[in-house]
C-alpha positions in Angstrom: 5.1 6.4 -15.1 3.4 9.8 -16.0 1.6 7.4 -19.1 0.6 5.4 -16.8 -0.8 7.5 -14.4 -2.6 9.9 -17.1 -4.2 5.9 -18.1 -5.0 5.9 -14.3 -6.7 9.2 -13.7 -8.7 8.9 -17.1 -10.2 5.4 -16.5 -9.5 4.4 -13.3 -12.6 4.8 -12.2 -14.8 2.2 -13.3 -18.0 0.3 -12.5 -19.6 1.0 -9.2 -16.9 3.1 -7.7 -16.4 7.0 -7.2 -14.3 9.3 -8.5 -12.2 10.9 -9.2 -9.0 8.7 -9.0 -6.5 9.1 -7.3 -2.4 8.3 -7.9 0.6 9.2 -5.7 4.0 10.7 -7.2 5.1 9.3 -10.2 8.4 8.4 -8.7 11.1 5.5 -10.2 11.0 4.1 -6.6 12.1 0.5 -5.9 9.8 0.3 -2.8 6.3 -0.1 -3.8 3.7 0.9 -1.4 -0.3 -1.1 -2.1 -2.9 0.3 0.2 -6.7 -0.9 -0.7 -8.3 1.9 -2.2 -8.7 5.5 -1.7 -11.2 6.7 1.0 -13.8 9.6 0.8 -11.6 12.4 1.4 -8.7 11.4 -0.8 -10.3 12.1 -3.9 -10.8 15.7 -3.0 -7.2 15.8 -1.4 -5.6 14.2 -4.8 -3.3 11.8 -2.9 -3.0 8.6 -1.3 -3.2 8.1 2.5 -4.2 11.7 2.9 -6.6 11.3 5.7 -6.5 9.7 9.3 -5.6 6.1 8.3 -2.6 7.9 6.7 -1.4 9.7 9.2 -0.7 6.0 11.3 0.9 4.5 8.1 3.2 7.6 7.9 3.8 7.3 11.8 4.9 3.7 11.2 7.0 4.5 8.2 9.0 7.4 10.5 9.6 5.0 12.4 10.8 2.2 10.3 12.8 5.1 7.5 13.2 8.4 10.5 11.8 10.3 7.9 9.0 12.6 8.1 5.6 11.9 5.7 7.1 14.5 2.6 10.1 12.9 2.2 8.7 9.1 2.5 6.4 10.2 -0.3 9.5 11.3 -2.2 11.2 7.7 -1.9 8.1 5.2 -2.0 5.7 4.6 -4.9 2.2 4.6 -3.3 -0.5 2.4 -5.5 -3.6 0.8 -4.7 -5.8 -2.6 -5.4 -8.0 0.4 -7.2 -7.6 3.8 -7.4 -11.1 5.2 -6.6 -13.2 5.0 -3.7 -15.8 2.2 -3.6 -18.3 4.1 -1.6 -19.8 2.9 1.5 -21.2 -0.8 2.4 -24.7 -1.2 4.1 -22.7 -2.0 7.6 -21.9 1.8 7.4 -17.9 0.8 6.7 -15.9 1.5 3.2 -17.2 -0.6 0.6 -15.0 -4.2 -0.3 -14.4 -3.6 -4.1 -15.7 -6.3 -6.7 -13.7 -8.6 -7.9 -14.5 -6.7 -11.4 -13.2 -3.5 -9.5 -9.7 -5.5 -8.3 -9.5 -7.2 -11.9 -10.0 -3.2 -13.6 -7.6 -1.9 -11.0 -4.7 -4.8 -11.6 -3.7 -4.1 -15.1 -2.2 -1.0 -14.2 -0.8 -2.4 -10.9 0.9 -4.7 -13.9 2.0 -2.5 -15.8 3.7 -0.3 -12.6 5.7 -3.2 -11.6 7.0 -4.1 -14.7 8.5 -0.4 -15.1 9.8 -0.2 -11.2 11.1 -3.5 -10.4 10.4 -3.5 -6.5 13.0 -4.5 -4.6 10.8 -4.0 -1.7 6.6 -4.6 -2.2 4.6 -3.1 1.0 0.9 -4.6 1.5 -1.3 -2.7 3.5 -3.8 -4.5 4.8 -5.8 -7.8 3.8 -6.7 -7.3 0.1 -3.5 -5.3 -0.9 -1.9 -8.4 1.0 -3.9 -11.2 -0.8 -3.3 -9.2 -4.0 0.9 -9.6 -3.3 0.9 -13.1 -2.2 -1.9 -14.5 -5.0 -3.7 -15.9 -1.9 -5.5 -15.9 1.4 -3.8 -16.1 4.6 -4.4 -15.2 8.6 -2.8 -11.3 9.1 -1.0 -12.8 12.0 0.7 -15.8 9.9 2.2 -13.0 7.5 2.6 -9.6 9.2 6.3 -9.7 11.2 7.8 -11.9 8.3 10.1 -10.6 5.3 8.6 -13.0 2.1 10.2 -13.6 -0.9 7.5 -13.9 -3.6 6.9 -13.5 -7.3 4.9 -10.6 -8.0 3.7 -10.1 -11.5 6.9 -11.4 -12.8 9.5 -9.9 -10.4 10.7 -11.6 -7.6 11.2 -9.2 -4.7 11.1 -9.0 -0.9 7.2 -8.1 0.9 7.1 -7.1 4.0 3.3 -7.0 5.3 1.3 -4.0 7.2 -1.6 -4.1 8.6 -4.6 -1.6 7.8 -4.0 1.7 9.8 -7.8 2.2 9.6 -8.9 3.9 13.3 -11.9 1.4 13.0 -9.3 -1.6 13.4 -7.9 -3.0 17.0 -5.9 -5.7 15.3 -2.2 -3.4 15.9 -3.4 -2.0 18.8 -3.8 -5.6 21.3 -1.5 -8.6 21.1 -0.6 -10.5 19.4 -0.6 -7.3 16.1 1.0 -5.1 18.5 3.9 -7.1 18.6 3.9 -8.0 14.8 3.7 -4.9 13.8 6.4 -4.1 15.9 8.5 -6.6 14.4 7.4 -5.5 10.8 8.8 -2.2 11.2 12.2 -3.7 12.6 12.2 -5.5 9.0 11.3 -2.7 7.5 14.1 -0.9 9.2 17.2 -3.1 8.5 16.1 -3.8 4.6 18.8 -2.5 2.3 16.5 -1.3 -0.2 15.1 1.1 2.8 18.6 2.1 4.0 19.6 2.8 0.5 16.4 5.0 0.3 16.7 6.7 2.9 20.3 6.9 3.5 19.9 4.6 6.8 23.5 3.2 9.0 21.1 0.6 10.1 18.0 -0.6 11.9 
């Protein structure tokens, strides 16, 4: 993992996004967390989620392990669709990245899976959630579900999140509120998270 993360923080940022790159902990976890992409201040801060998007995510993940941000960074793997920041769009929002940018950032999303083997995949948000599932699909059809899937050749369970992005009301209003509700009940009672985290139960 430490290869793969020097590979990471040498190239890993690539065509039109900014550096420098940014990795999380380079744990042998079996729960592998995808975000999106770093945002402005991650860079400077040298790990994922370090912002104000992160502190929801680790709110939700108290809630689904009981345990504080420190230690969940201790027991998941935290990658990302790419590992820079894309900048800023014209709309004034973080920038999409390329599909050149997603291509770049998936070999090494590749080659982390094949040395883990995720029992437990964690999409957060759409793109980290079309990059899981290989396709499209409506955030309500997918969040509050546990989905088997094949995920760079290793079949595991994924267990959808929304984006914890303070510019999104899609958790915050039904019909999200609810599903994400029901994601972190999932989350909860998955063996791979009570083995983790030394759990009774949900």
């Amino acid at each position: 993992m430490q290869a793969i993360h020097q590979d990471i923080l040498a190239n890993g940022t690539c065509f039109d996004l900014i550096g420098p790159a940014v990795v999380g902990s380079p744990i042998p976890s079996r729960i592998f967390l995808l975000g999106q992409a770093p945002g402005p201040h991650e860079g400077k801060l040298g790990r994922p989620f370090a912002w104000t998007a992160g502190k929801t995510l680790f709110r939700w993940l108290q809630e689904a392990t009981g345990a504080g941000e420190e230690e969940v960074r201790r027991q998941v793997y935290f990658a990302a669709v790419v590992r820079s920041f894309p900048g800023k769009s014209r709309s004034g929002g973080d920038r999409v990245p390329s599909p050149a940018e997603i291509e770049a950032g998936r070999a090494y999303i590749v080659r982390e899976i094949e040395v883990l083997q995720p029992r437990l995949v964690i999409p957060v948000g759409r793109l980290a959630i079309r990059e899981v599932l290989g396709h499209e699909e409506p955030i309500a059809s997918v969040v509050g579900k546990k989905i088997r899937a094949h995920f760079h050749g290793v079949e595991t369970d994924v267990i959808c999140l929304p984006h914890p992005s303070g510019a999104s009301t899609w958790f915050k209003m039904e019909p999200g509120k609810q599903l994400l509700a029901k994601a972190l009940r999932l989350l909860s009672g998955h063996p791979q998270i009570s083995r983790s985290f030394q759990r009774r139960g949900p």
